[in-house]
TIVEX-31655 format. One record per residue (C-alpha): residue in one letter; residue number from 1; x, y, z. Coordinates in Angstrom, 3 decimals. Example, Ala and Ser with C-alpha at 12.3 -4.5 7.8 and 13.67 -1.06 7.14 Angstrom:
<sites>
SITE   lodo   lumlum          x          y          z
SITE      A        1     12.300     -4.500      7.800
SITE      S        2     13.670     -1.060      7.140
</sites>
This chain:
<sites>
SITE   lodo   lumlum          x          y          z
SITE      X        1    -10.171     24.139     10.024
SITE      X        2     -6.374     24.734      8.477
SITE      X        3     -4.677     21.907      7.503
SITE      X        4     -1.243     22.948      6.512
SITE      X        5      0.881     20.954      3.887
SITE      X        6      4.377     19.754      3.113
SITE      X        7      4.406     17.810     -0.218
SITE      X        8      7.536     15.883     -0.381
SITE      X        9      7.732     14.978     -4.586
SITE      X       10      5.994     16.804     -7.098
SITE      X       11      5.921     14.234    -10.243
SITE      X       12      2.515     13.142    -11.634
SITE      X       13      0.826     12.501     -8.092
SITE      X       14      1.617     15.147     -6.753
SITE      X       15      0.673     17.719     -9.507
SITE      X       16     -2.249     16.049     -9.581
SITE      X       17     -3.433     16.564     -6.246
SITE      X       18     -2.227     20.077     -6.620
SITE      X       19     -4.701     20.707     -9.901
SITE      X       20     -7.301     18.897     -7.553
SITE      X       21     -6.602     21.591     -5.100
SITE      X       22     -6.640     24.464     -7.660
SITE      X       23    -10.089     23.536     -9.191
SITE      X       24    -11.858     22.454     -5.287
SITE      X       25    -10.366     24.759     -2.321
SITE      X       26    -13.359     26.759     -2.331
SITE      X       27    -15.837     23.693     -2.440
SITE      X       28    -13.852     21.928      0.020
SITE      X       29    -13.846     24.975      2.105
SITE      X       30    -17.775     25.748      1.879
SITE      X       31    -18.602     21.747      2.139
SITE      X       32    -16.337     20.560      4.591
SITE      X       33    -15.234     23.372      6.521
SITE      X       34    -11.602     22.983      5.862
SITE      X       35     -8.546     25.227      3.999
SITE      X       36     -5.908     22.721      2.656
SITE      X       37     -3.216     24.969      2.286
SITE      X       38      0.033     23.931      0.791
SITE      X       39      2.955     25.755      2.317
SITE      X       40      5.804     23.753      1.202
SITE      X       41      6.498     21.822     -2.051
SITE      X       42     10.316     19.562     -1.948
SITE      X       43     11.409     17.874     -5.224
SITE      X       44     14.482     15.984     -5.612
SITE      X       45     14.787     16.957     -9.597
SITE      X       46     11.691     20.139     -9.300
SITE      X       47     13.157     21.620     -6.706
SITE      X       48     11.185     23.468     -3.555
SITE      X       49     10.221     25.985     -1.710
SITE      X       50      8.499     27.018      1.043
SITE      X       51      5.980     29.982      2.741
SITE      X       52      4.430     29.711      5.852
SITE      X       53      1.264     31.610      4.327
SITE      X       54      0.898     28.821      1.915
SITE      X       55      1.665     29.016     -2.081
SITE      X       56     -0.465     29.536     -5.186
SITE      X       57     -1.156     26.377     -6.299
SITE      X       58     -1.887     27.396    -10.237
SITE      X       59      1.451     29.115     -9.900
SITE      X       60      3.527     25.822     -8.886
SITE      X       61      1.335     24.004    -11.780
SITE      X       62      2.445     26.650    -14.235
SITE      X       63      5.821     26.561    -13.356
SITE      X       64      6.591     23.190    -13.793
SITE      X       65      4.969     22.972    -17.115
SITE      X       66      7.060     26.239    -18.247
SITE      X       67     10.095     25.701    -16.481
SITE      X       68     10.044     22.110    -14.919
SITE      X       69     10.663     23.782    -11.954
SITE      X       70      9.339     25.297     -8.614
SITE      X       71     12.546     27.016     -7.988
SITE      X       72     11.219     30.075     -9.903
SITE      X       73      8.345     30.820     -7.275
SITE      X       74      7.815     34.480     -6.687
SITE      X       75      8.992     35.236     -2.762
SITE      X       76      9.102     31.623      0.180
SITE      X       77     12.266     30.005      1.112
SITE      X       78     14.080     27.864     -1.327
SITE      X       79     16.739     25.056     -1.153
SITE      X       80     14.848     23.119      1.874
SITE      X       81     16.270     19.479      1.197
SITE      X       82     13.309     16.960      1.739
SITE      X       83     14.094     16.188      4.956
SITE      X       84     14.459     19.881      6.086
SITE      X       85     11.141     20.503      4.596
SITE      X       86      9.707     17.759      6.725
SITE      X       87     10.924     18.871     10.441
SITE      X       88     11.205     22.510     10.060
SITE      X       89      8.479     24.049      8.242
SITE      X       90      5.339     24.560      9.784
SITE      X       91      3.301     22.140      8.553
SITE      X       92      0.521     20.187     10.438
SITE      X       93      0.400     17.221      7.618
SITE      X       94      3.305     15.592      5.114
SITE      X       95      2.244     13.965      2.123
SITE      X       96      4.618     11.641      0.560
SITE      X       97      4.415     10.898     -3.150
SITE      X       98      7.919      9.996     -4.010
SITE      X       99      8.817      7.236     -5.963
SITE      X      100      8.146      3.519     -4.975
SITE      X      101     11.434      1.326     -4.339
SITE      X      102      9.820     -2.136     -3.207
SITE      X      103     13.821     -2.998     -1.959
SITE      X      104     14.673     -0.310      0.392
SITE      X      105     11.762      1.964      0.734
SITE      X      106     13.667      4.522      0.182
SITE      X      107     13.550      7.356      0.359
SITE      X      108      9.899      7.358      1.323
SITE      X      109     10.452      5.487      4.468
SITE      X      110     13.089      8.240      5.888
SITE      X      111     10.529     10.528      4.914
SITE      X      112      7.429      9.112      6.685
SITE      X      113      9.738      8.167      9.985
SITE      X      114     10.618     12.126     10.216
SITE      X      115      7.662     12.915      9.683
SITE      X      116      6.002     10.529     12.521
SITE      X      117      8.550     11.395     14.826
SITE      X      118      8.085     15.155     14.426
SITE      X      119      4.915     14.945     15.715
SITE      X      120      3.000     15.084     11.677
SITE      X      121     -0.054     13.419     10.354
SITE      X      122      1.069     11.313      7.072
SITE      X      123     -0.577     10.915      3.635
SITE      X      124      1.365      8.471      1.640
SITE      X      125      0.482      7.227     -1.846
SITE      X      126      4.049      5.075     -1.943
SITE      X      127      3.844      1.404     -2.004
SITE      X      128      7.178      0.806     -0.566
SITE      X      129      7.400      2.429      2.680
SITE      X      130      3.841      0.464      3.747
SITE      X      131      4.760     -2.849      1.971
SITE      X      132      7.537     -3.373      3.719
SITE      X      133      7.576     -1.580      6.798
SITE      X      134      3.655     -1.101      7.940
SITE      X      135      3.675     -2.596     11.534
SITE      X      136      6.823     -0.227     12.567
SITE      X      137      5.404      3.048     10.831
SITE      X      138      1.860      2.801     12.336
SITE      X      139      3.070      1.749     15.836
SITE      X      140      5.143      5.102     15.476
SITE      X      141      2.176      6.791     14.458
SITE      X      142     -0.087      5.846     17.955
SITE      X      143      3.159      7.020     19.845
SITE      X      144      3.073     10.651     18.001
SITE      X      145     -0.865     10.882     18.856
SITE      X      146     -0.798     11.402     15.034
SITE      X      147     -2.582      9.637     11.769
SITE      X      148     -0.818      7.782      9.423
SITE      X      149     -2.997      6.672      5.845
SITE      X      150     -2.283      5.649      2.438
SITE      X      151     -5.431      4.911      0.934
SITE      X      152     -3.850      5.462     -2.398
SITE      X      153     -1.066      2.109     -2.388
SITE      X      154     -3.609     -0.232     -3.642
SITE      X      155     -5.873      0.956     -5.888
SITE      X      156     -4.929      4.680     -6.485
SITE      X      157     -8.674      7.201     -6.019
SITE      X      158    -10.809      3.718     -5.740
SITE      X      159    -11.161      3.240     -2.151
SITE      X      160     -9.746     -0.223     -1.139
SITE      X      161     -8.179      0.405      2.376
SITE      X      162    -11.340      2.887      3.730
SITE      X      163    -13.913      0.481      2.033
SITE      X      164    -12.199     -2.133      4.286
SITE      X      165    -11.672     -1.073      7.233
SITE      X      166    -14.407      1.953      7.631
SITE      X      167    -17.212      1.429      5.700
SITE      X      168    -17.348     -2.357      6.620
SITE      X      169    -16.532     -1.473      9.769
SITE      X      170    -17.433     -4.427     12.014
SITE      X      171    -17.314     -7.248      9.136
SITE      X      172    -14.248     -9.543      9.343
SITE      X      173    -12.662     -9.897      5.790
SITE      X      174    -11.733    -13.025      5.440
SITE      X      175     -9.669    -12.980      1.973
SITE      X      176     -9.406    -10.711     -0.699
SITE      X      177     -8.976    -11.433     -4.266
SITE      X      178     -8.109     -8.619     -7.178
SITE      X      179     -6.932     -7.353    -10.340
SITE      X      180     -4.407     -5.026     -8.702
SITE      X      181     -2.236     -3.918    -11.421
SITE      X      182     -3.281     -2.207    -14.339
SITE      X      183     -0.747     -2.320    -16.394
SITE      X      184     -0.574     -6.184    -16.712
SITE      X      185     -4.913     -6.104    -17.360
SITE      X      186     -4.059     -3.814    -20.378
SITE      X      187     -1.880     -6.404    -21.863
SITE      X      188     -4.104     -9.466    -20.899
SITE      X      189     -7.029     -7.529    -22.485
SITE      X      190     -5.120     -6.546    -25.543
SITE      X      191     -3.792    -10.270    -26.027
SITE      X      192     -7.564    -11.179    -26.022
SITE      X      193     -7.990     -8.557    -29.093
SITE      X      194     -5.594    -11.018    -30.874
SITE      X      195     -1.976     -8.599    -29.679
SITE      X      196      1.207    -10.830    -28.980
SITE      X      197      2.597    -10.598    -25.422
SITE      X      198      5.620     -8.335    -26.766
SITE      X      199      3.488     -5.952    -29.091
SITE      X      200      0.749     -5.471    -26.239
SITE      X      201      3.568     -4.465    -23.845
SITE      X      202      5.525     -2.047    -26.134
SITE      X      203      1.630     -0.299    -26.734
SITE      X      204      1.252      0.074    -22.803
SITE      X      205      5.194      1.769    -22.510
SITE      X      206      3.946      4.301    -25.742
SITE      X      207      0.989      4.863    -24.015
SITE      X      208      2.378      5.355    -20.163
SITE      X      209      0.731      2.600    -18.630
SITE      X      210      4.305      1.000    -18.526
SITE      X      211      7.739      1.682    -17.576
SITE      X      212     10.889      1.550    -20.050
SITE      X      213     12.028     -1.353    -17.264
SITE      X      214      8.460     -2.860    -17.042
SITE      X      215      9.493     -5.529    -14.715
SITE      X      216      7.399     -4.233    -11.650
SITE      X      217      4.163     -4.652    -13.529
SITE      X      218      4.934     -7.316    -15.406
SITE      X      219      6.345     -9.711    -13.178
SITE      X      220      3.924     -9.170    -10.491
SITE      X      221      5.823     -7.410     -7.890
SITE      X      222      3.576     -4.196     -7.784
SITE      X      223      0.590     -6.530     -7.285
SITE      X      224      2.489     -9.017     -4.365
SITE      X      225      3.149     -5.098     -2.810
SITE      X      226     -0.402     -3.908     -2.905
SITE      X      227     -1.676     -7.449     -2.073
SITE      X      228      0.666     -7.084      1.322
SITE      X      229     -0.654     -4.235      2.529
SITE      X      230     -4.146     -5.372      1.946
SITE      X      231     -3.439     -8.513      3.845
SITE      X      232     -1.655     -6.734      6.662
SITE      X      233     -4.122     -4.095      7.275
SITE      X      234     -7.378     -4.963      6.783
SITE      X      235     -6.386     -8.978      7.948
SITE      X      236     -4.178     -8.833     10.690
SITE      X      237     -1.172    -10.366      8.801
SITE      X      238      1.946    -10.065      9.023
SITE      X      239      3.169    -10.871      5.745
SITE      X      240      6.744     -9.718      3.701
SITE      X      241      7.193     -9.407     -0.088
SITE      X      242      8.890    -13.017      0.180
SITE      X      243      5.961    -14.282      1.801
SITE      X      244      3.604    -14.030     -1.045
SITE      X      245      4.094    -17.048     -4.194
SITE      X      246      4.902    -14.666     -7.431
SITE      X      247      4.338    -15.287    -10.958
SITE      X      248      4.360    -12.775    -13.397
SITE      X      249      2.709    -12.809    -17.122
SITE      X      250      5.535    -13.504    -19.016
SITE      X      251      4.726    -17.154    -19.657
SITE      X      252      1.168    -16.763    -20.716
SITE      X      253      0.688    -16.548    -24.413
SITE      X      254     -1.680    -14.727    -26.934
SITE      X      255     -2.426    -18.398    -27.943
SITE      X      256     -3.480    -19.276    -24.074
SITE      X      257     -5.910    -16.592    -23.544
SITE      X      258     -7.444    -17.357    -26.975
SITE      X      259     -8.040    -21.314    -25.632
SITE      X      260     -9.534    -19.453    -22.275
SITE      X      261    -11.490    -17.570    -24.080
SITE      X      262    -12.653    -20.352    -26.565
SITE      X      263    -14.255    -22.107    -22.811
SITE      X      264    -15.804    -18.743    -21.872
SITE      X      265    -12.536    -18.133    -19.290
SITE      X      266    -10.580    -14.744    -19.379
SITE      X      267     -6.872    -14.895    -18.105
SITE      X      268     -5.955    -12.456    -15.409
SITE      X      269     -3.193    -11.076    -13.138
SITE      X      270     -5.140    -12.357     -9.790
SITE      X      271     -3.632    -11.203     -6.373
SITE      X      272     -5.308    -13.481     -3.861
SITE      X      273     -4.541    -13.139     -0.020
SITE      X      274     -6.546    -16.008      2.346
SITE      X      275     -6.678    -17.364      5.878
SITE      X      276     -5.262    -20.746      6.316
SITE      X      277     -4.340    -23.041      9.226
SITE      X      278     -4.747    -19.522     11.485
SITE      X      279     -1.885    -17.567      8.984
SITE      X      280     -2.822    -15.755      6.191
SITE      X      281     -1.025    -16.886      2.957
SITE      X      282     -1.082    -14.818     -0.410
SITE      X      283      0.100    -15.473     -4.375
SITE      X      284      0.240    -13.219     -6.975
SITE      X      285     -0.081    -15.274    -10.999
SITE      X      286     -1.963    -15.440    -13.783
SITE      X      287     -5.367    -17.520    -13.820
SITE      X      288     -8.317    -18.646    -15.669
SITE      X      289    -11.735    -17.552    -14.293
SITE      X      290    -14.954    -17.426    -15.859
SITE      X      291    -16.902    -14.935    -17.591
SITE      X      292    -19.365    -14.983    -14.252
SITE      X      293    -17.105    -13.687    -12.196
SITE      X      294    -17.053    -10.366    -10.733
SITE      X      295    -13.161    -10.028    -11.859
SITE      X      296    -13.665    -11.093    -15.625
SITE      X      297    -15.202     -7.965    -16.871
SITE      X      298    -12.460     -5.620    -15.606
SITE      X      299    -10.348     -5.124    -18.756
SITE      X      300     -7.742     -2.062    -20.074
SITE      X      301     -6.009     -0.294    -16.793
SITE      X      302     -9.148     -0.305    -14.691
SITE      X      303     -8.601     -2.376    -11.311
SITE      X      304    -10.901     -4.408     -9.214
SITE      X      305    -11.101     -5.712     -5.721
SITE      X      306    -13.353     -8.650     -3.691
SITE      X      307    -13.291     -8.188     -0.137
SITE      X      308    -14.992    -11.960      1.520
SITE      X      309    -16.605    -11.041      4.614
SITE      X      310    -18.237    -13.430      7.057
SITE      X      311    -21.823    -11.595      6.923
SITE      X      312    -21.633     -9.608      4.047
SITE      X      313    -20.725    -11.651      1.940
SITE      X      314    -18.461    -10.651     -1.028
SITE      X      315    -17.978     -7.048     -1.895
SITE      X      316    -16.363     -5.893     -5.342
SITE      X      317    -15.094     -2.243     -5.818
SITE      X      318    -13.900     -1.191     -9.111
SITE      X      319    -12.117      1.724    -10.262
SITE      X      320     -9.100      3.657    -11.514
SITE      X      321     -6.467      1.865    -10.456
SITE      X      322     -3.471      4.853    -11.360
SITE      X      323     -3.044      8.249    -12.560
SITE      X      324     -1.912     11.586    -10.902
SITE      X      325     -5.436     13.376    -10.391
SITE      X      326     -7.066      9.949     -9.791
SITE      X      327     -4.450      9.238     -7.084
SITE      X      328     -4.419     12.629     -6.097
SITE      X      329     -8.185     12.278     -5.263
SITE      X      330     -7.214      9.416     -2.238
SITE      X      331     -4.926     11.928     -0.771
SITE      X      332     -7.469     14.511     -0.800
SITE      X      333    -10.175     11.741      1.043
SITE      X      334     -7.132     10.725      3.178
SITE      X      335     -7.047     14.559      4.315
SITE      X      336    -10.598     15.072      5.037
SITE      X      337    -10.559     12.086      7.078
SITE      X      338     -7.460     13.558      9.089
SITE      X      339     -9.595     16.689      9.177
SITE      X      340    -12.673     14.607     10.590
SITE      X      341    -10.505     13.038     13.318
SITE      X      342     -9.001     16.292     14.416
SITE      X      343    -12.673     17.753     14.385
SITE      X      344    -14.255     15.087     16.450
SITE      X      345    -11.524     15.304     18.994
SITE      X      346    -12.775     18.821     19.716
SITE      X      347    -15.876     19.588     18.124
SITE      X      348    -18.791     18.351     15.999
SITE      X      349    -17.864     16.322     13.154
SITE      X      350    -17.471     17.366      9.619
</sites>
């Protein structure tokens, strides 16, 4: 099976996926039965280009690190604005890895709507377009007959949203609870080593793990996002960014998670969603939680999730929570399970 691809952005994610495609096609091929062939690559500030018998992907990956540029890709069409790219190639599947704007969802959103409405399977590892607009975007998606997923909003390659709603298929989660962000849990964890609040978070912008405007991470607003489409999708909610109570780390001192950890307590950036009074209500802030729980030992940039289910039980995933090639890896699972719907529609599945 041929699943043909439009990549709208080409930053980190999506070179990563790309190197994940340059290293696996033939695996994937032999494995799963399926050619994931990129034919079209649009980038705002990288450029694009497009061939309907699919480009090289070491050749895009060695153009951007020579020239910062795809625009220098031997033969294909170039000049396609995003947009352009999405309706009028010939492409079975977009993926969307443009930046996250939690305010507009932009310009994501006018990607993934295009996309939908042309009749296009959607990959999406951008917060804002699900955070804020989920219950329109997948209702267009059952109208097109096509798949939307985003298994990479929440916790990057770790598998929140599948883990959720596939392999507990048939268990009703009931709340989830997680360190969603892992920017903030390398800050906590370096204020534990003895690091002030401003000296941890100039270490996390040298090392990339923050922004130069960090105020996404640290005042909880990536985590409230992530936490929103967790509680709309695998709840039932209907919840907004407003909706969910917000407080970032700011307040909480070195001298705070020293006491916490003096009474065997580690402080962390918990996103908790829960039913009550039949509505599902969420907060994002810093708390105090023993050493025994399953959410204490996460520390550095690796994230963790609970799912509470009403047979189960409790069920804790942890993982990379960000990267390019570790986010790239959910929109390669997000493909094969695109390829494994198509399959079963007609044939024996992969």
């Amino acid at each position: 099976m041929e699943l043909r691809i439009a990549l709208i952005g080409f930053g980190n994610v999506g070179q990563g996926f790309v190197k994940i495609l340059a290293r696996k096609s033939p695996l994937l091929a032999e494995r799963y039965g399926v050619d994931l062939r990129v034919v079209a690559v649009s980038d705002r500030s990288k450029g694009s280009v497009y061939d309907p018998g699919g480009l090289d992907p070491s050749a895009l990956l060695s153009l951007i690190e020579e020239e910062g540029s795809v625009s220098g890709y031997p033969g294909g069409v170039k000049g396609m604005g995003s947009l352009a790219t999405i309706r009028e190639t010939d492409s079975d599947v977009v993926v969307e890895v443009t930046p996250t704007d939690l305010e507009t969802g932009e310009p994501g959103l006018s990607h993934i709507r295009a996309a939908l409405e042309a009749g296009k399977h959607v990959i999406t590892s951008n917060k804002g377009p699900i955070a804020l607009a989920y219950g329109e975007l997948s209702s267009l998606a059952r109208e097109s007959g096509v798949e939307l997923r985003f298994e990479g909003t929440v916790l990057s390659g770790t598998p929140a949203i599948s883990l959720a709603t596939e392999a507990l298929a048939g268990a009703e989660v009931l709340g989830v609870e997680g360190v969603l962000n892992g920017t903030t849990n390398f800050i906590l964890t370096r204020m534990e080593e003895g690091v002030d609040y401003e000296d941890a978070l100039r270490e996390a912008q040298r090392l990339g793990y923050a922004e130069a405007d960090p105020t996404a991470d640290v005042d909880g607003w990536d985590a409230a996002a992530k936490l929103v489409i967790l509680a709309n999708v695998v709840m039932g909610a209907d919840l907004s960014l407003g909706d969910v109570e917000r407080e970032g780390i700011g307040g909480v001192t070195r001298e705070a998670v020293a006491r916490a950890s003096a009474y065997g307590r580690r402080v962390r950036l918990l996103a908790s969603a829960w039913r009550s009074g039949g509505a599902v209500a969420a907060r994002v802030a810093p708390a105090e939680i023993p050493l025994s729980h399953p959410l204490a030992s996460v520390s550095g940039v690796t994230n963790a999730l609970t799912l509470r289910t009403d047979h189960l039980g409790d069920v804790t995933i942890v993982g990379p929570g960000a990267g390019g090639v570790e986010t790239g890896q959910a929109l390669l699972s997000d493909l094969l399970a695109v390829a494994r719907s198509l399959r079963a529609r007609s044939g024996p599945p992969l």
